[in-house]
mmCIF file of the N, C-alpha and C atoms, coordinates in Angstrom:
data_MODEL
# 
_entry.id   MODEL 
# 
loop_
_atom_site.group_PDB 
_atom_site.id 
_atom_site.type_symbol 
_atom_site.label_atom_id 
_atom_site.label_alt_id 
_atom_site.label_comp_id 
_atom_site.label_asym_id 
_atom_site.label_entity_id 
_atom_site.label_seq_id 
_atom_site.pdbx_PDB_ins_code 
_atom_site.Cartn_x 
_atom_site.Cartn_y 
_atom_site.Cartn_z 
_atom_site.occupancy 
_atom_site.B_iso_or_equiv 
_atom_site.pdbx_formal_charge 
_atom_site.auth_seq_id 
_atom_site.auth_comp_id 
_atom_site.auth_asym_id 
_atom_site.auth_atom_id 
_atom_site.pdbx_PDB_model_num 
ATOM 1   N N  . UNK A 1 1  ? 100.646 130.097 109.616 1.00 0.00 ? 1  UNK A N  1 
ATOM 2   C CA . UNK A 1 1  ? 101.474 129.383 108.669 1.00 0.00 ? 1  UNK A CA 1 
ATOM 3   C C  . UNK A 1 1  ? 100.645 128.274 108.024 1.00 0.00 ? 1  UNK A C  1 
ATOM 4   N N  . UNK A 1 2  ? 101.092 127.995 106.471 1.00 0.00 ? 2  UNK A N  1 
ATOM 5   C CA . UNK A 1 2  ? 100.025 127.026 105.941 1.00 0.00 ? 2  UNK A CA 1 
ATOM 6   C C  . UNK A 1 2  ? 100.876 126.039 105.581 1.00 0.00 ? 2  UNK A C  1 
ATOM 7   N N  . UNK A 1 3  ? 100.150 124.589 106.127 1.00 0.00 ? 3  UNK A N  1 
ATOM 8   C CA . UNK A 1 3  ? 101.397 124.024 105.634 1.00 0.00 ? 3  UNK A CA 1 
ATOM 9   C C  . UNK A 1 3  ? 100.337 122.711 104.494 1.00 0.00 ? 3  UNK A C  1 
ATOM 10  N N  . UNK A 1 4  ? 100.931 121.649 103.888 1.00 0.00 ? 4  UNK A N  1 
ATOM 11  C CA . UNK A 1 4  ? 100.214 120.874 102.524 1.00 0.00 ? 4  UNK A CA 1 
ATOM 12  C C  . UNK A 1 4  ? 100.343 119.294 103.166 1.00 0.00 ? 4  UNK A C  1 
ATOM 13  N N  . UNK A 1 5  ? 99.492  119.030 103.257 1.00 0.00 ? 5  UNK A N  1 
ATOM 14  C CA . UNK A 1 5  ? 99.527  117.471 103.629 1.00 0.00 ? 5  UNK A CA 1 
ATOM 15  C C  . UNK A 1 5  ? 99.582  116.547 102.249 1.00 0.00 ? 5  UNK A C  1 
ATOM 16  N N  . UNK A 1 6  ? 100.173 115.891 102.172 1.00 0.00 ? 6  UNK A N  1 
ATOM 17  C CA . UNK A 1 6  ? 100.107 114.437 101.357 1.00 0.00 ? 6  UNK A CA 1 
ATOM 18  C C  . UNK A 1 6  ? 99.692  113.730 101.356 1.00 0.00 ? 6  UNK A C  1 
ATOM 19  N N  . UNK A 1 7  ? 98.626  113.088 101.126 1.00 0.00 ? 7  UNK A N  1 
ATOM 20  C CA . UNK A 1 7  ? 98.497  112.044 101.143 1.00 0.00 ? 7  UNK A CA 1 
ATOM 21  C C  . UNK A 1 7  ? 98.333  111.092 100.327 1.00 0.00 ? 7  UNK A C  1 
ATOM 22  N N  . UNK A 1 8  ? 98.160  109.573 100.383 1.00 0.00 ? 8  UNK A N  1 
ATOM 23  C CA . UNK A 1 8  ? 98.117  108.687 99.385  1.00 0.00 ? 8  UNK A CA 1 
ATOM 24  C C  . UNK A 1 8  ? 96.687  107.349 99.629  1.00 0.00 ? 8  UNK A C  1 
ATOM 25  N N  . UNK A 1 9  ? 95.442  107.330 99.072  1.00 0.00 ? 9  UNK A N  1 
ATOM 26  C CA . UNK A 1 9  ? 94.717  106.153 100.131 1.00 0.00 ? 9  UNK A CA 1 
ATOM 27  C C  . UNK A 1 9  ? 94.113  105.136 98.913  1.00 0.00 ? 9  UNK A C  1 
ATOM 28  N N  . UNK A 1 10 ? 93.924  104.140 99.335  1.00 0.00 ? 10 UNK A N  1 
ATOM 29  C CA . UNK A 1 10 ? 94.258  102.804 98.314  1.00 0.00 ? 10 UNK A CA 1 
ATOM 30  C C  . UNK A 1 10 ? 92.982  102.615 98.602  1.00 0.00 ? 10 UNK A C  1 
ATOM 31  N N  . UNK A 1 11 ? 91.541  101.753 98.089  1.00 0.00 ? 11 UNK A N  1 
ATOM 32  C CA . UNK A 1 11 ? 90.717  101.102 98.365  1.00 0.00 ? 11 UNK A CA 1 
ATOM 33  C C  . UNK A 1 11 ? 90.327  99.680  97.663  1.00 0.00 ? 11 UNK A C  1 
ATOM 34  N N  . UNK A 1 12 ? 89.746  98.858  98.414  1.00 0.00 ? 12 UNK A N  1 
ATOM 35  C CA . UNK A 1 12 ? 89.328  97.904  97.592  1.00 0.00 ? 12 UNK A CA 1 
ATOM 36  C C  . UNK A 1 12 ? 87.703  97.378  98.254  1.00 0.00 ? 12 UNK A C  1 
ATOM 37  N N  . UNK A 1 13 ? 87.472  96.365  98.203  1.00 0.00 ? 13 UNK A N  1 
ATOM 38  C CA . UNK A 1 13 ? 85.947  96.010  98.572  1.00 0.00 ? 13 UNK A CA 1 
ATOM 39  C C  . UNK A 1 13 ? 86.003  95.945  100.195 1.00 0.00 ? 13 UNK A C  1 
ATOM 40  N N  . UNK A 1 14 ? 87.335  95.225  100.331 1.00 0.00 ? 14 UNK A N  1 
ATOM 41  C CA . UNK A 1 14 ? 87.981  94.618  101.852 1.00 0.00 ? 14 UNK A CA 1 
ATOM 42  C C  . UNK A 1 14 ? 88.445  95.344  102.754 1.00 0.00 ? 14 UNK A C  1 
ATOM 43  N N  . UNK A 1 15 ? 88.913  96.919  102.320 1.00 0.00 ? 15 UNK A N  1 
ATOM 44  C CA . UNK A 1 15 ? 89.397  97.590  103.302 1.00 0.00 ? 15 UNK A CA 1 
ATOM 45  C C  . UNK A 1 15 ? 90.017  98.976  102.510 1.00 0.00 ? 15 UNK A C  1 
ATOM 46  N N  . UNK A 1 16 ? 90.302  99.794  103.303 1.00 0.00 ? 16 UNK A N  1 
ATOM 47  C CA . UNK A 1 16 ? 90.769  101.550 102.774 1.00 0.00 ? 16 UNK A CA 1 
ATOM 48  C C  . UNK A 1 16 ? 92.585  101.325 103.495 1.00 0.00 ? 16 UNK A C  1 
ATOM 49  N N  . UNK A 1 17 ? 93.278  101.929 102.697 1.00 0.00 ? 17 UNK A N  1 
ATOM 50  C CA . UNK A 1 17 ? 94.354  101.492 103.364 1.00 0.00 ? 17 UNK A CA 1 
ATOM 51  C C  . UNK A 1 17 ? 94.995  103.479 103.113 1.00 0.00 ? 17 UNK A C  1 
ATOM 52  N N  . UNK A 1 18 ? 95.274  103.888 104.376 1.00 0.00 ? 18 UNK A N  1 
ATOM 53  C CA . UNK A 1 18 ? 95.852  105.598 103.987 1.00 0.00 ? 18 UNK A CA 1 
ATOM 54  C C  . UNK A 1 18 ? 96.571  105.721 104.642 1.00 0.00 ? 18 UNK A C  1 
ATOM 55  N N  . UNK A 1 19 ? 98.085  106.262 104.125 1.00 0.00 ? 19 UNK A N  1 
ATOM 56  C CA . UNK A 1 19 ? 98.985  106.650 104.726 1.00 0.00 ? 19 UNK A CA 1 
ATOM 57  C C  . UNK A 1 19 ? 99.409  108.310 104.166 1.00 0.00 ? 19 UNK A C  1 
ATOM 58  N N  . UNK A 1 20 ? 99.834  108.700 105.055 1.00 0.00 ? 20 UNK A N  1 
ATOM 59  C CA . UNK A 1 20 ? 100.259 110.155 105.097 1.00 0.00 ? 20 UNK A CA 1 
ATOM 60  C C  . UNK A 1 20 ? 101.502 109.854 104.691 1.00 0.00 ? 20 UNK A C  1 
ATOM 61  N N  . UNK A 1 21 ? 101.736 110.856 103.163 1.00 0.00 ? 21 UNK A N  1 
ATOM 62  C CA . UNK A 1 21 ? 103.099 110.675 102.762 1.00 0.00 ? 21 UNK A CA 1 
ATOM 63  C C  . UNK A 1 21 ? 104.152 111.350 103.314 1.00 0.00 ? 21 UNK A C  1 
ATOM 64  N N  . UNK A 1 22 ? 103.651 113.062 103.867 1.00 0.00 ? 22 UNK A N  1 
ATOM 65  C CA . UNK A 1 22 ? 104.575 113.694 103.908 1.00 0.00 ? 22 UNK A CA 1 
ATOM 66  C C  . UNK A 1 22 ? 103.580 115.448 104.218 1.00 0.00 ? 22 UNK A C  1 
ATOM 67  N N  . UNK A 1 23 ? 104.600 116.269 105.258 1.00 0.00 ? 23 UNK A N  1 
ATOM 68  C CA . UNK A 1 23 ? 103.831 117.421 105.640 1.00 0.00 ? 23 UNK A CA 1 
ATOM 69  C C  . UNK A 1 23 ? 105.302 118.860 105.069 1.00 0.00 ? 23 UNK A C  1 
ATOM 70  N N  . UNK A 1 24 ? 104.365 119.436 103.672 1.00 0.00 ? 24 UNK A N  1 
ATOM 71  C CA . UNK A 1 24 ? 105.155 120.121 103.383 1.00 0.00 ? 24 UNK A CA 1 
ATOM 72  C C  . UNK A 1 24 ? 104.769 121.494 103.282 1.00 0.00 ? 24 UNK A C  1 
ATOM 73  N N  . UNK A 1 25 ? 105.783 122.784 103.542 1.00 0.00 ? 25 UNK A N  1 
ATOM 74  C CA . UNK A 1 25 ? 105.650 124.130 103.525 1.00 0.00 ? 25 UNK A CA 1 
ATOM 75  C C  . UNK A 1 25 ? 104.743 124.658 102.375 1.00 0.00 ? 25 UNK A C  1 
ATOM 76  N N  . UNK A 1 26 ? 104.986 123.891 101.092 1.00 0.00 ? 26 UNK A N  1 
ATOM 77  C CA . UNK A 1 26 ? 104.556 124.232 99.844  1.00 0.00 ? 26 UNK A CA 1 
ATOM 78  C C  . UNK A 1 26 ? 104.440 123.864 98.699  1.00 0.00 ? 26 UNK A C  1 
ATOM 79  N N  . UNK A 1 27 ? 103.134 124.057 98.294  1.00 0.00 ? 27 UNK A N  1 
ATOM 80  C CA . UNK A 1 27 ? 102.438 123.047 96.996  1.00 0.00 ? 27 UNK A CA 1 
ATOM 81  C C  . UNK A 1 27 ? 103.646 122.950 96.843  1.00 0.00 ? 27 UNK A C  1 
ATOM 82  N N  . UNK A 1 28 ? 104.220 122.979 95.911  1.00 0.00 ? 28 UNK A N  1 
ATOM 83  C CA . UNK A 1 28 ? 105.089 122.811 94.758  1.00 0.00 ? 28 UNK A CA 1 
ATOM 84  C C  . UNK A 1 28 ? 106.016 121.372 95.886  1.00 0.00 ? 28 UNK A C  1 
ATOM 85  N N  . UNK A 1 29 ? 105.987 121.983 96.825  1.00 0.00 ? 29 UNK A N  1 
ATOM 86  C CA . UNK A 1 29 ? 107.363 120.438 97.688  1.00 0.00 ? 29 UNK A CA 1 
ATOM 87  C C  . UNK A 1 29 ? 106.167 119.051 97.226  1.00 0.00 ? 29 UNK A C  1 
ATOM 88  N N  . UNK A 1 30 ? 104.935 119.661 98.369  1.00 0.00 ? 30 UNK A N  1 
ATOM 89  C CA . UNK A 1 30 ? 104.088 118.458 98.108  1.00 0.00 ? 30 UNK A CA 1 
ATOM 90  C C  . UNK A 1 30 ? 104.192 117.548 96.823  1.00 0.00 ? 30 UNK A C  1 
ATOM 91  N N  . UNK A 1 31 ? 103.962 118.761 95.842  1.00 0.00 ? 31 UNK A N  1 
ATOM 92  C CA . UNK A 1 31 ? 103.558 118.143 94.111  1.00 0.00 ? 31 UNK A CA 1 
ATOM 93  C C  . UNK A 1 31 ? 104.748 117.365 93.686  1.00 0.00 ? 31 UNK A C  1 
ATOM 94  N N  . UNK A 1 32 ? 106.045 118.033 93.987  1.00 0.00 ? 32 UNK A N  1 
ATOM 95  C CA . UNK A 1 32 ? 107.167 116.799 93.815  1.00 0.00 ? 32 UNK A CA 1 
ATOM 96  C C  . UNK A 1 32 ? 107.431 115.521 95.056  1.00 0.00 ? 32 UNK A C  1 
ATOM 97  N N  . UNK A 1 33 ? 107.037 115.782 95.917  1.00 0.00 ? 33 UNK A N  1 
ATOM 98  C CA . UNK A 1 33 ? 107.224 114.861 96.662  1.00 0.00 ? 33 UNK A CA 1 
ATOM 99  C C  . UNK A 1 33 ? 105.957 113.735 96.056  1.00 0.00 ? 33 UNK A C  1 
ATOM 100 N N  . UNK A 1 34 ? 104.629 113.844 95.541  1.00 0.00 ? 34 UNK A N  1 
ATOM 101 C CA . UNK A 1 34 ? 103.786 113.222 94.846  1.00 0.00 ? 34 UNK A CA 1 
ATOM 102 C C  . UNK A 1 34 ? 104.498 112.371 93.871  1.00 0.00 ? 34 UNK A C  1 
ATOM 103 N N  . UNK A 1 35 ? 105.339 113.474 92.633  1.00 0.00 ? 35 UNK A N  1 
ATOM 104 C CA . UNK A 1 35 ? 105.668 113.125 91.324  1.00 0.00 ? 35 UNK A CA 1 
ATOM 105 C C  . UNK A 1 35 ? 106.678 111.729 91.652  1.00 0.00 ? 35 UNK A C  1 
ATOM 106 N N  . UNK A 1 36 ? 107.393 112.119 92.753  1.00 0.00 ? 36 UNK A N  1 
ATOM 107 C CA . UNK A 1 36 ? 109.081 111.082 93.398  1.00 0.00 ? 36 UNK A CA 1 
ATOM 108 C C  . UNK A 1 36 ? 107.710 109.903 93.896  1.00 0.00 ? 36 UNK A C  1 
ATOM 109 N N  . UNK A 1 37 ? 107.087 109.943 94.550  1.00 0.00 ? 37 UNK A N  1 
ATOM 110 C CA . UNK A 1 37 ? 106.142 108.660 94.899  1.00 0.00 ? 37 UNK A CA 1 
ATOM 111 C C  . UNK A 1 37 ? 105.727 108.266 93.526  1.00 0.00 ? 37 UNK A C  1 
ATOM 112 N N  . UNK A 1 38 ? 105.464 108.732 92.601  1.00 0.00 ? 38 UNK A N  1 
ATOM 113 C CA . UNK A 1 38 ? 104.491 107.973 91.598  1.00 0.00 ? 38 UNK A CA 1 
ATOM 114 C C  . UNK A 1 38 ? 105.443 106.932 90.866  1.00 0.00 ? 38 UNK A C  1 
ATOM 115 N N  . UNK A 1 39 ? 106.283 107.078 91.060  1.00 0.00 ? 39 UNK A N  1 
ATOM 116 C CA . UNK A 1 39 ? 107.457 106.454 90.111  1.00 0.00 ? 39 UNK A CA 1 
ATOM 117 C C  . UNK A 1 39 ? 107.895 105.062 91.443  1.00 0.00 ? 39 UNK A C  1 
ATOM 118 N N  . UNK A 1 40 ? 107.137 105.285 92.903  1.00 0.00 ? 40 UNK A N  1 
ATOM 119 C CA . UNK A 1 40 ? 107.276 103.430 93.198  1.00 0.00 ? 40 UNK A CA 1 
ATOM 120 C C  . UNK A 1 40 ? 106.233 102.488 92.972  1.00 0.00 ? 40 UNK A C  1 
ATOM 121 N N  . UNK A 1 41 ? 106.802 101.448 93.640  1.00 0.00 ? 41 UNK A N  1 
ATOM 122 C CA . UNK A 1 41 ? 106.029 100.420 93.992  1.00 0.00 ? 41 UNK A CA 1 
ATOM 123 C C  . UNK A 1 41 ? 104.806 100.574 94.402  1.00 0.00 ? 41 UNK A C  1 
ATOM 124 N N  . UNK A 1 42 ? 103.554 100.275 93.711  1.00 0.00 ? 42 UNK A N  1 
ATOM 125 C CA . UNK A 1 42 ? 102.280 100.119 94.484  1.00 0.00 ? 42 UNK A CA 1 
ATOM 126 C C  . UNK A 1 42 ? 101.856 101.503 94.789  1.00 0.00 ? 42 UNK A C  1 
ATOM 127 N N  . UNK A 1 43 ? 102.280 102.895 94.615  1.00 0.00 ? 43 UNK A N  1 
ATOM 128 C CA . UNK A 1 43 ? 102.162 103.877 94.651  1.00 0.00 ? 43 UNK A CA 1 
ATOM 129 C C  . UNK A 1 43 ? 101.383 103.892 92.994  1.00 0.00 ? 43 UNK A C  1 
ATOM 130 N N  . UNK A 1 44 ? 102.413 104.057 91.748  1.00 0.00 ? 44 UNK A N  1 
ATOM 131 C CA . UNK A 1 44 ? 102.437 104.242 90.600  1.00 0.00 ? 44 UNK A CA 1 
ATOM 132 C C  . UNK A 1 44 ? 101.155 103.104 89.846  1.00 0.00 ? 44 UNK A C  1 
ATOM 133 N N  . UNK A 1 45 ? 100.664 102.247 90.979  1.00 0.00 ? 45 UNK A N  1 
ATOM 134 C CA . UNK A 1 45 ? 99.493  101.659 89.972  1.00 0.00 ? 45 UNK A CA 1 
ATOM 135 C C  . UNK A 1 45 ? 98.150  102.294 90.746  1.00 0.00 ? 45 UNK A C  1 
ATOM 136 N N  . UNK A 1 46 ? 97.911  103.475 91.643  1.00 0.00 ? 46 UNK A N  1 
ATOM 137 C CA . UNK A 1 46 ? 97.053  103.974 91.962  1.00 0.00 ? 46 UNK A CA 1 
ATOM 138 C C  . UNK A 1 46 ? 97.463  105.365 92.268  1.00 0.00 ? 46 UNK A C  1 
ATOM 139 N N  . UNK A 1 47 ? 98.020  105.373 91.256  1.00 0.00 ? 47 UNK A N  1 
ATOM 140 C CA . UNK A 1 47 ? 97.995  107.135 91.181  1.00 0.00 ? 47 UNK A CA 1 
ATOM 141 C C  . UNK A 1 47 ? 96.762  107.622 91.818  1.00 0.00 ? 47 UNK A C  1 
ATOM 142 N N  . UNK A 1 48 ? 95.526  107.642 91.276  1.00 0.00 ? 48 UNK A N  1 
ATOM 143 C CA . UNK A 1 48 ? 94.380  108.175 91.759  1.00 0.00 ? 48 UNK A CA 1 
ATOM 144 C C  . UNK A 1 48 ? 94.151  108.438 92.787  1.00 0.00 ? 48 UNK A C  1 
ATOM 145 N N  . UNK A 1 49 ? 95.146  108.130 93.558  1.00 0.00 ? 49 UNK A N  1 
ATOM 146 C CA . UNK A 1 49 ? 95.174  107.968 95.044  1.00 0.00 ? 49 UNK A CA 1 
ATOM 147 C C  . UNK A 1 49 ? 95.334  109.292 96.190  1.00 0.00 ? 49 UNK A C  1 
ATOM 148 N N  . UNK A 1 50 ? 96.281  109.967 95.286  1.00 0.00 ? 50 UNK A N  1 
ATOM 149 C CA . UNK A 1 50 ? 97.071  110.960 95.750  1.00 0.00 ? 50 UNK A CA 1 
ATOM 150 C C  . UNK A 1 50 ? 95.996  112.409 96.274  1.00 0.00 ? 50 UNK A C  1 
ATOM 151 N N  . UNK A 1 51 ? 96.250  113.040 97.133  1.00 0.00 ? 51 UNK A N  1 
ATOM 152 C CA . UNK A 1 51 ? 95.310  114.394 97.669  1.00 0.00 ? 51 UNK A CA 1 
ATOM 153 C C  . UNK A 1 51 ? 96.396  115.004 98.202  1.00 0.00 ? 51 UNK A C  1 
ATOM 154 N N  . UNK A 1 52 ? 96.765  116.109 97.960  1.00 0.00 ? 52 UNK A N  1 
ATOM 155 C CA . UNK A 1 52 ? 96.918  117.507 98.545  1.00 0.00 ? 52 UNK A CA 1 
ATOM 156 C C  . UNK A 1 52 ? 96.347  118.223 99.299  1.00 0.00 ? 52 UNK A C  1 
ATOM 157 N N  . UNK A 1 53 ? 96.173  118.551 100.415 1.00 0.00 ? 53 UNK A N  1 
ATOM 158 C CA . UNK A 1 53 ? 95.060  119.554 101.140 1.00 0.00 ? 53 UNK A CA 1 
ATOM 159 C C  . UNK A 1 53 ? 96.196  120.177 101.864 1.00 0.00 ? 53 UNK A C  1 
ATOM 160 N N  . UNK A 1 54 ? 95.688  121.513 102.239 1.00 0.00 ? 54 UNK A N  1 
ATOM 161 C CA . UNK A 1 54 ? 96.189  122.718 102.480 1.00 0.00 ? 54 UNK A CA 1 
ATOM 162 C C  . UNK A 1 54 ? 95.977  122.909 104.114 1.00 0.00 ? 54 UNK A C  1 
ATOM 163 N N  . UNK A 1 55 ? 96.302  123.110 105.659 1.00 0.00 ? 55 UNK A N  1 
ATOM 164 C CA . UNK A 1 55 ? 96.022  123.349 106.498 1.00 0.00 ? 55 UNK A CA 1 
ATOM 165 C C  . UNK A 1 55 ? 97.134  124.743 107.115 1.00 0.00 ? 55 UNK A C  1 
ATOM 166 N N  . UNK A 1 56 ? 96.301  125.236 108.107 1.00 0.00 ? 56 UNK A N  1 
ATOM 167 C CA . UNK A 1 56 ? 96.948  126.065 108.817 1.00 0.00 ? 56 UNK A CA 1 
ATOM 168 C C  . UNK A 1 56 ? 97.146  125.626 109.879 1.00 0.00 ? 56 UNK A C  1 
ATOM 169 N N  . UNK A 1 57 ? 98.181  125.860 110.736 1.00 0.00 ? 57 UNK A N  1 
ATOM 170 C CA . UNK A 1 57 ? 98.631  125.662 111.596 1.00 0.00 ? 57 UNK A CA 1 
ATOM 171 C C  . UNK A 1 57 ? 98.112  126.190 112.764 1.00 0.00 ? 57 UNK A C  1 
ATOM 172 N N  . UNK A 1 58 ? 97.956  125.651 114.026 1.00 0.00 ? 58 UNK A N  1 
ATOM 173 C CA . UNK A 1 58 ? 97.195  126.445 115.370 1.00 0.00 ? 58 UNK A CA 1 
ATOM 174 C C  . UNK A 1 58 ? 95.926  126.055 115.228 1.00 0.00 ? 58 UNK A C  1 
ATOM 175 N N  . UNK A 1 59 ? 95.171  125.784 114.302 1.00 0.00 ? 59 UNK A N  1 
ATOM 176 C CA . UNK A 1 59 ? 93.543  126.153 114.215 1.00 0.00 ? 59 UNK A CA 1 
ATOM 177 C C  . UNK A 1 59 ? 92.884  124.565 114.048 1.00 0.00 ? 59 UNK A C  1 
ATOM 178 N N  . UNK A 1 60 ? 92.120  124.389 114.298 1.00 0.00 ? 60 UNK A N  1 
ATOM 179 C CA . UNK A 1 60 ? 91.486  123.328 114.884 1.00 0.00 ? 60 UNK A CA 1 
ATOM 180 C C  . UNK A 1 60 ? 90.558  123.208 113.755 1.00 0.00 ? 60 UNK A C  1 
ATOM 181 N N  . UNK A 1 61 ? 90.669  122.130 112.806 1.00 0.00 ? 61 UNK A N  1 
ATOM 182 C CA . UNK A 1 61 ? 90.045  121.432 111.845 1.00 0.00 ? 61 UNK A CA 1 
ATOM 183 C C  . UNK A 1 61 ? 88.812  120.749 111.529 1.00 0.00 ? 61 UNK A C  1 
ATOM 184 N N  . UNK A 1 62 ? 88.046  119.813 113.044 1.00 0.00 ? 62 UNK A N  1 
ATOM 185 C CA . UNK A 1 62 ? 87.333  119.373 113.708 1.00 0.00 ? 62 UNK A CA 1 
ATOM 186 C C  . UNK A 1 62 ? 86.817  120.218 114.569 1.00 0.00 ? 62 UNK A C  1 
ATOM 187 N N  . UNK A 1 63 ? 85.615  120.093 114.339 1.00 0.00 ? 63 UNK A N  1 
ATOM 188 C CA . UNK A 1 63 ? 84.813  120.717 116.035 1.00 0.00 ? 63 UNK A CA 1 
ATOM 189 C C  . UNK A 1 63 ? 83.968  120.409 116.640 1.00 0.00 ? 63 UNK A C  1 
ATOM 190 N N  . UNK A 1 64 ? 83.451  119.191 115.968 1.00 0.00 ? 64 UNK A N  1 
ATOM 191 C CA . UNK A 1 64 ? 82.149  118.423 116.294 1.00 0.00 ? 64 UNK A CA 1 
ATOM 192 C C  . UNK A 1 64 ? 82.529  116.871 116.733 1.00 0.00 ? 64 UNK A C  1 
ATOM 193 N N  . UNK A 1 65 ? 81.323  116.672 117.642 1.00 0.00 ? 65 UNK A N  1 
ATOM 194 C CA . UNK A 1 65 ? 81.780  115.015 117.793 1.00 0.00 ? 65 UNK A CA 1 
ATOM 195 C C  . UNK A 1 65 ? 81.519  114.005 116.875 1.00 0.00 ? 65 UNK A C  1 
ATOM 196 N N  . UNK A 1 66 ? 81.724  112.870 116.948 1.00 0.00 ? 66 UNK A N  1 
ATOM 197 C CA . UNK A 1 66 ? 81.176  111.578 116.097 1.00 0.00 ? 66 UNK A CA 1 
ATOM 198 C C  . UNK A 1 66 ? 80.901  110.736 116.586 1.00 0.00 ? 66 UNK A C  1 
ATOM 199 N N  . UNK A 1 67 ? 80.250  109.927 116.145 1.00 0.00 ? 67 UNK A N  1 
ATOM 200 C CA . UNK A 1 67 ? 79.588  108.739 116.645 1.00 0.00 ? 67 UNK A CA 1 
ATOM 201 C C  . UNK A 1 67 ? 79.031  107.553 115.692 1.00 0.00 ? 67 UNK A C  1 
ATOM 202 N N  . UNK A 1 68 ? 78.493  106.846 115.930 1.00 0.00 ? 68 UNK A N  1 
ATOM 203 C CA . UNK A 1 68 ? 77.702  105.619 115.668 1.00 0.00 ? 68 UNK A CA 1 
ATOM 204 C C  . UNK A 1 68 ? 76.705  106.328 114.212 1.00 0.00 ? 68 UNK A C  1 
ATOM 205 N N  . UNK A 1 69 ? 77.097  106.024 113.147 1.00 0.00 ? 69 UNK A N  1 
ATOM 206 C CA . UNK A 1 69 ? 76.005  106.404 112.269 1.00 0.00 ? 69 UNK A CA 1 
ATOM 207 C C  . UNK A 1 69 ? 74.998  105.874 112.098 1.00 0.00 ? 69 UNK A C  1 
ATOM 208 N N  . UNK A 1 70 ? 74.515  104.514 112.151 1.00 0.00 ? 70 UNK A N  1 
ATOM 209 C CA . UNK A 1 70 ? 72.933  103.833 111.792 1.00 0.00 ? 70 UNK A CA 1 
ATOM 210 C C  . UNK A 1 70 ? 72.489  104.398 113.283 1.00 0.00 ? 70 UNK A C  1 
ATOM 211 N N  . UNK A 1 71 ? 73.415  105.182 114.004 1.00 0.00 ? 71 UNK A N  1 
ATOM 212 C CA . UNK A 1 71 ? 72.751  105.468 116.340 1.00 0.00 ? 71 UNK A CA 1 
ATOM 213 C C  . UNK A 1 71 ? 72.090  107.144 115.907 1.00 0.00 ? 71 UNK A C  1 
ATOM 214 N N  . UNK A 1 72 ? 72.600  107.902 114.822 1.00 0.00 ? 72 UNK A N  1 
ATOM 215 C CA . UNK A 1 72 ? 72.288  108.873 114.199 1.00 0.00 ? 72 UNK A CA 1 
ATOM 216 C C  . UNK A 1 72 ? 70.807  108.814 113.436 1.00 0.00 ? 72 UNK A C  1 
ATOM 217 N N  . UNK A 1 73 ? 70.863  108.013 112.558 1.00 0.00 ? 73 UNK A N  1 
ATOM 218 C CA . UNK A 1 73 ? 69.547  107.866 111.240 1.00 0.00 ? 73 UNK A CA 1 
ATOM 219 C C  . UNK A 1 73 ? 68.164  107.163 112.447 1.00 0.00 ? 73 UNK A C  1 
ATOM 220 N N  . UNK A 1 74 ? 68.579  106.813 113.790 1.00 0.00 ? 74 UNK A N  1 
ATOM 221 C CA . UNK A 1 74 ? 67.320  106.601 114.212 1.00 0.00 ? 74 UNK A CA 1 
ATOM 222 C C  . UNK A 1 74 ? 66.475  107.416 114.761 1.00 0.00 ? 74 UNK A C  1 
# 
């Protein structure tokens, strides 16, 4: 099953600010559930904000670890 993530993420010099709007069955919910956000507060002056991505369900997205990046470049 595929389902559409929402999301919305703000940046400035000071900090990334991302919240997950909403987990829907299908573009089209996502894309209106987008269109109904663009029309609030603080949403509608960073439109640019907005991403759609597509996941399946069950399957594992990540598979690698992370760590320390400048602990990497040495």
């Amino acid at each position: 099953m595929v389902v559409y993530l929402l999301h919305h993420v703000r940046e400035d010099e000071e900090s990334e600010d991302i919240k997950l709007c909403g987990v829907y069955s299908s573009q089209s919910l996502a894309e209106a559930a987008r269109a109904q956000l663009s029309l609030c507060s603080g949403f509608r002056d960073y439109l640019d904000g907005f991403s759609i991505d597509e996941y399946v369900l069950d399957r594992m997205e990540w598979s690698e670890g992370f760590g320390d990046m400048t602990a990497d470049e040495s």
